[in-house]
BAZAMI-158968 format. One record per residue (C-alpha): x, y, z. Coordinates in steps of 0.1 Angstrom, whole numbers, padded with zeros to 4 digits, always signed. Layout:
BEGIN
XYZ;...
//
This chain:
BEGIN
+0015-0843-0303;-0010-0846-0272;+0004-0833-0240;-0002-0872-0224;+0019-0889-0253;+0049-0865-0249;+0045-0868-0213;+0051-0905-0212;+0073-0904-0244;+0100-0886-0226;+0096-0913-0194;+0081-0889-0165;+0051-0903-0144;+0016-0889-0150;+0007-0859-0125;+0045-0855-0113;+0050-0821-0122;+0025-0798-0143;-0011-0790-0130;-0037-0782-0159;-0073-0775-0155;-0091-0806-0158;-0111-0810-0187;-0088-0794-0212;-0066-0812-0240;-0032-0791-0242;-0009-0796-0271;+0029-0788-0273;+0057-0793-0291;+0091-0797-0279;+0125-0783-0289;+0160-0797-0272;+0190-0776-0266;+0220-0785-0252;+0245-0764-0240;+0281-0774-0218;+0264-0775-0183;+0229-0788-0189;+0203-0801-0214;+0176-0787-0215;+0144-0794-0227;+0120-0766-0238;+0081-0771-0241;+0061-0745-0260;+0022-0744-0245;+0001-0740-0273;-0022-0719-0253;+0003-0695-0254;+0021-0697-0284;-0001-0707-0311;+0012-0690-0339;-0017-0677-0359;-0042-0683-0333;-0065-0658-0319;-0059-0643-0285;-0081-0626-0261;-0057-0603-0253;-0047-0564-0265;-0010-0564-0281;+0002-0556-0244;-0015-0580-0229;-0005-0611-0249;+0031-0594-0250;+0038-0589-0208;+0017-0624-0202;+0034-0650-0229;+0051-0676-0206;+0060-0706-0220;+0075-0737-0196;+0111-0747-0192;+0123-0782-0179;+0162-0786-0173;+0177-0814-0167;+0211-0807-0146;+0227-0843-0138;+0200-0857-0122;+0177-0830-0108;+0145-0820-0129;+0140-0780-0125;+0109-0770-0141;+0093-0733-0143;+0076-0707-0162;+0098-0676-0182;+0084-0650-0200;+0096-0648-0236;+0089-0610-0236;+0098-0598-0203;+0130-0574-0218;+0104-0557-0238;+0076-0559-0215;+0100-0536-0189;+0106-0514-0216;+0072-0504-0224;+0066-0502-0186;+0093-0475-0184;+0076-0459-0207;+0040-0461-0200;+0023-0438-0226;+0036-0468-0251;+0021-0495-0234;-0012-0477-0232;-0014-0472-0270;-0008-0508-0270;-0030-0519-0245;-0058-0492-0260;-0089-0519-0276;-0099-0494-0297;-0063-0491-0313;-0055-0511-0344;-0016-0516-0348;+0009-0540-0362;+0038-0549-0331;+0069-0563-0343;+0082-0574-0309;+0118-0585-0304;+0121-0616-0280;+0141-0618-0248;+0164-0638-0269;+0169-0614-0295;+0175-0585-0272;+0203-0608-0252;+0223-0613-0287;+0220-0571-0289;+0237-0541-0271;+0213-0538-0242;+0228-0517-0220;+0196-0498-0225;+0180-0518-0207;+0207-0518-0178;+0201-0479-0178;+0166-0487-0169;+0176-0501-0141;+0200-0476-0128;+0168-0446-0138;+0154-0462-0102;+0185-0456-0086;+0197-0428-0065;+0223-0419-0087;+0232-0382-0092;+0210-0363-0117;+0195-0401-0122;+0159-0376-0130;+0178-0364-0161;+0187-0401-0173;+0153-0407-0170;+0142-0383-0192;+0169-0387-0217;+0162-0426-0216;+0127-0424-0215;+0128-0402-0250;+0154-0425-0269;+0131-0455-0255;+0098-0440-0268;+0111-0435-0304;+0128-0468-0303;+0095-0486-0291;+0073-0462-0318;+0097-0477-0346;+0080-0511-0339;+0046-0500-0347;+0032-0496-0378;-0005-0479-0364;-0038-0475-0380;-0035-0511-0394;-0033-0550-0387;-0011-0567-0412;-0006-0605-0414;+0023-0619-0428;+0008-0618-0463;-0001-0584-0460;+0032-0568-0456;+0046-0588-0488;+0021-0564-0506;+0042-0534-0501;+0081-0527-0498;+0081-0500-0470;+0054-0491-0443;+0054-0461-0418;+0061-0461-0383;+0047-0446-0354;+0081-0424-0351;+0079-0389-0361;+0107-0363-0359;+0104-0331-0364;+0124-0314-0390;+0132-0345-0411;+0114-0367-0435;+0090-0336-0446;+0070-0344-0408;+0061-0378-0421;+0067-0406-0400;+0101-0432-0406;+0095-0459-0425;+0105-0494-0422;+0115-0518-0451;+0094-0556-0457;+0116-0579-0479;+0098-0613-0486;+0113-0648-0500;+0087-0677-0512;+0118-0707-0508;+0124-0707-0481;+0094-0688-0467;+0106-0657-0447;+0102-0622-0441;+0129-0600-0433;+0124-0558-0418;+0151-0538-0424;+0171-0564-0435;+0184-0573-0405;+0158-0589-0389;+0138-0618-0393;+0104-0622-0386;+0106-0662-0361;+0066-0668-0350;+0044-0649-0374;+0006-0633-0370;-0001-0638-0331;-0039-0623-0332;-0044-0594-0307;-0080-0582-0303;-0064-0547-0313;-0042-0557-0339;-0016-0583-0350;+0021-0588-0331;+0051-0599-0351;+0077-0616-0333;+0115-0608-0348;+0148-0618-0339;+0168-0582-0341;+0150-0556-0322;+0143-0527-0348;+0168-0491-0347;+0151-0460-0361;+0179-0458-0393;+0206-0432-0397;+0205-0407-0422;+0208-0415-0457;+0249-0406-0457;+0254-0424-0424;+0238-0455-0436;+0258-0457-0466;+0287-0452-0449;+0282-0477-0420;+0287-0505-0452;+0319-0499-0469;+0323-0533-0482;+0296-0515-0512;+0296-0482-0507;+0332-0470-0495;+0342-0456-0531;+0308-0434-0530;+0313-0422-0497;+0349-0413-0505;+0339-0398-0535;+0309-0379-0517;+0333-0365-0495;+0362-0359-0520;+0333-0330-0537;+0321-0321-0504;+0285-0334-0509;+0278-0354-0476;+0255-0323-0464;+0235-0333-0493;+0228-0366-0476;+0234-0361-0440;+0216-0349-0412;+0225-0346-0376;+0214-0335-0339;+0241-0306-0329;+0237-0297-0293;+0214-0264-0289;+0207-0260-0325;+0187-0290-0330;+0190-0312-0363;+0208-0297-0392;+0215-0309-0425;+0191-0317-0455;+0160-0329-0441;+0151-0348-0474;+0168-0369-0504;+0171-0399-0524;+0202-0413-0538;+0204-0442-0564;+0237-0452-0549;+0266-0470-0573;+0282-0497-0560;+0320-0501-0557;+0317-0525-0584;+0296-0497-0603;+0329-0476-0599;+0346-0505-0606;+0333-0511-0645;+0344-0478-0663;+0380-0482-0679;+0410-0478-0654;+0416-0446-0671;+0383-0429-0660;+0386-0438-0627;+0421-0422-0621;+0410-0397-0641;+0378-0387-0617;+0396-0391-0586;+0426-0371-0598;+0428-0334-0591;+0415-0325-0631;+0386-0346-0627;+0374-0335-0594;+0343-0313-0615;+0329-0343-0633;+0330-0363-0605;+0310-0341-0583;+0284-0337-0613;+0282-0371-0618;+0277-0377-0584;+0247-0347-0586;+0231-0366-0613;+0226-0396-0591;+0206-0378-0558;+0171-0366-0561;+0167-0336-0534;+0141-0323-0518;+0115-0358-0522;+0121-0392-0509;+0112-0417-0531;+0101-0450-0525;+0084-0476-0548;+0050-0477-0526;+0045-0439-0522;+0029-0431-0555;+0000-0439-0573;-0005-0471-0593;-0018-0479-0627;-0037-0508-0625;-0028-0534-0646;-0055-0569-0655;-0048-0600-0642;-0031-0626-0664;-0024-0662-0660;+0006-0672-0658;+0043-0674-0638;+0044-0638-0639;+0011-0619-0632;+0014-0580-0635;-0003-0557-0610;+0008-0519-0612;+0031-0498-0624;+0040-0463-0626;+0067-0439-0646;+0084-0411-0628;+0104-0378-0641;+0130-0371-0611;+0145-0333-0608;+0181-0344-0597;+0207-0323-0579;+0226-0315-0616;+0208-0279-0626;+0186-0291-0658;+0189-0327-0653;+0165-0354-0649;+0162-0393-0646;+0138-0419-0652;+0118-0442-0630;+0095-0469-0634;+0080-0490-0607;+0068-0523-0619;+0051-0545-0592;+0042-0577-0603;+0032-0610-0584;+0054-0645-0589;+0041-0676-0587;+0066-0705-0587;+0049-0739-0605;+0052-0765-0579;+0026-0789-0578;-0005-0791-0561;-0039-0769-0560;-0016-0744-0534;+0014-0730-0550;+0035-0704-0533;+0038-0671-0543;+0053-0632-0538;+0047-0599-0548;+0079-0587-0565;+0085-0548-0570;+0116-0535-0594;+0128-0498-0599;+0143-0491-0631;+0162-0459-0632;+0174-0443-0672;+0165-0487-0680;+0186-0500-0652;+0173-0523-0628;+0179-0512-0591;+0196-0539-0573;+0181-0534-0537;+0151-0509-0539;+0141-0490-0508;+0167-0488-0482;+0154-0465-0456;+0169-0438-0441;+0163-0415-0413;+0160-0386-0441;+0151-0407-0473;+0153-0433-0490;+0186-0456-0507;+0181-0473-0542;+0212-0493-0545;+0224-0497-0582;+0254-0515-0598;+0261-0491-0629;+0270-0450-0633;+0241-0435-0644;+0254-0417-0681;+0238-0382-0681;+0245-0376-0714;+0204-0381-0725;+0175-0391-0712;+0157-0426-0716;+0126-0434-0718;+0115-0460-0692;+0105-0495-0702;+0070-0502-0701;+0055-0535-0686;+0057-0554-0719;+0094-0546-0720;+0100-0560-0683;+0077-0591-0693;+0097-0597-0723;+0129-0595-0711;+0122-0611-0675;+0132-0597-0636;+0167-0592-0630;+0174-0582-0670;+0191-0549-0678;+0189-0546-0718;+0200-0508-0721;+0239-0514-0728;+0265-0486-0711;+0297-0477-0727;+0324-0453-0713;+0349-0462-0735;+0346-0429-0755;+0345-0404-0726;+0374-0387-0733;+0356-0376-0763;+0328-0361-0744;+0328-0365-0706;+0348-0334-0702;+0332-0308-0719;+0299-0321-0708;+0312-0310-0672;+0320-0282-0684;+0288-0267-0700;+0269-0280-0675;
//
């Protein structure tokens, strides 16, 4: 809609209010909220927020200069100004200025996922209230700085994914991408990843799960910005995050702890010795309903005092140490192109060292691109990427974690042999989301306990 149409459409004289440079023909779009002491009426310049548009601007720049104009109607007074949809984050990245200037670098090439005013209102921002108390003269307000200044800058460095531009398109290529946060002493010196889920109906893209990606591929002259609606934490470790969702995990973590393994998936800062713990691991993590299918009697049995042994090596058999693994990390076998639904791209088969002396699982990574058959020349499409572990299909692949890496499963892996992986014509045949190798555990009595103890 033309800026004179919507002008007259919503009933206010020509020339009353907005001054434009002459000669131009400015587009907007309009979006009406109402809340209980006003409605208001929010216009979107185009110049500023044209989705997919090229800007002039470096990330920084378009991010600390993005206004868009607000009229409010209160009774019968028209208030009109300009807000900045980024200013939360734009103060941020002045505090910490070495940020801003990677940003604001031309000759930098960077993806910004950048969390609106909004979204950092509907978070914990007492953050950015410490900010403003680092410019006070409060006692030892130096030190604050400091500390804040550090949690700020690998905060802000979790946003970044550096060295590259990716468009919406190109993150659905790819389940994980690295940051531009290091630590040191954790994740082998790499940096932490973040995790790029996609869905075709509706369209969406989703990081970490949690957050959303609301106005897609603004152009930067040094790279592409991403706004989201959760600002994006640097994870926990791989124990932590399990443990922060009991709804799925609580009988794992229980049992983790029950055979004192958490130090085999946590890590942690302690005060003047730095982080400790295990710096890297990978669980394929059971679900309480995966502890939930074995017969009744099993279960008692492995959370009794007899069955405390198997439990912890069947807990062993389930955690990969030493390597995080993650479905885009390793090298793909090309695959040809096919017509069809269901076109195959790569895949790859992996032999995993677990944390049961002389056991290993089995991997394969499968990536394959969907097309769904709707009509028309254009029909919408997503690259899909399945983990099967010993022929189970993971449920949610590539959980990230601030020392590996979370493959969440819905069945006990059975140690008992090894399988061999399925190759591509298996997973065609049978289709995503099948799991064809049947599991029984009706007969463990027969074998589960002496297999615990010659292991």
């Amino acid at each position: 809609m033309h800026f004179k149409s919507l002008w007259l459409s919503l009933g206010i004289p020509l020339g009353s209010c907005l001054v434009f440079a002459p000669g131009q023909d400015h587009q907007v779009s309009s979006n009406v909220r109402f809340d209980s002491q006003e409605a208001q009426q929010t216009l979107d310049v185009a110049a500023f927020h044209g989705g997919s548009k090229a800007h002039t601007g470096t990330v920084y720049g378009i991010i600390s200069n993005d206004p868009r104009f607000v009229f409010r109607w209160s009774k019968i007074q028209l208030i009109e100004g300009f807000v900045f949809r980024f200013s939360l984050i734009t103060k941020a990245l002045n505090f910490v200025e070495d940020v801003a200037s990677f940003l604001n670098d031309s000759s930098s090439v960077v993806t910004f996922f950048a969390p609106s005013d909004r979204a950092l209102r509907r978070s914990d921002h007492e953050m950015l209230d410490e900010i403003r108390l680092s410019h006070s003269d409060i006692p030892d307000h130096e030190r604050r700085k400091k500390i804040l200044k550090t949690i700020l800058r690998s905060i802000l460095n979790y946003h970044i994914i550096p060295a590259t531009a990716y468009d919406v398109a190109g993150l659905g290529r790819n389940t994980t991408y690295p940051t531009g946060l290091k630590i040191s002493g954790t994740y082998g010196g790499q940096p932490l990843r973040l995790r790029v889920s996609q869905n075709a109906i509706p369209p969406s893209t989703h990081i970490n799960i949690v957050s959303s990606i609301v106005r897609p591929n603004i152009e930067a002259t040094n790279g592409i910005i991403h706004e989201v609606d959760h600002p994006l934490l640097p994870p926990l470790s791989v124990f932590q995050e399990l443990y922060m969702t009991p709804h799925f995990f609580s009988i794992l973590t229980s049992a983790l702890q029950r055979s004192n393994l958490t130090k085999k998936l946590d890590i942690r800062y302690v005060r003047d010795r730095g982080l400790e713990g295990t710096p890297l691991v990978t669980i394929f993590a059971p679900t309480n309903r995966a502890f939930e299918r074995p017969p009744q009697k099993l279960k008692m049995f492995l959370f009794s005092p007899w069955g405390e042994g198997v439990l912890a090596k069947l807990l062993q058999y389930h955690v990969v140490p030493e390597a995080v693994i993650h479905s885009s990390d390793h090298p793909e076998d090309a695959r040809p192109n096919h017509p069809g639904h269901v076109e195959p791209i790569a895949s790859h088969n992996l032999t995993l060292r677990t944390l049961l002396v002389n056991h290993t699982i089995h991997a394969y990574i499968v990536q394959n691109r969907i097309t769904f058959p709707f009509p028309g020349p254009k029909k919408p499409s997503i690259i899909d990427t399945r983990i099967f572990v010993n022929r189970h299909l993971v449920l949610v692949p590539d959980i990230v974690g601030f020392n590996g890496a979370i493959h969440v499963i819905d069945k006990l892996l059975d140690p008992r042999k090894a399988h061999h992986c399925p190759g591509h014509h298996q997973w065609h045949r049978h289709g995503p989301g099948s799991d064809h190798h049947p599991q029984n555990w009706e007969d463990w009595e027969s074998w589960l306990p002496q297999w615990a103890e010659q292991g």
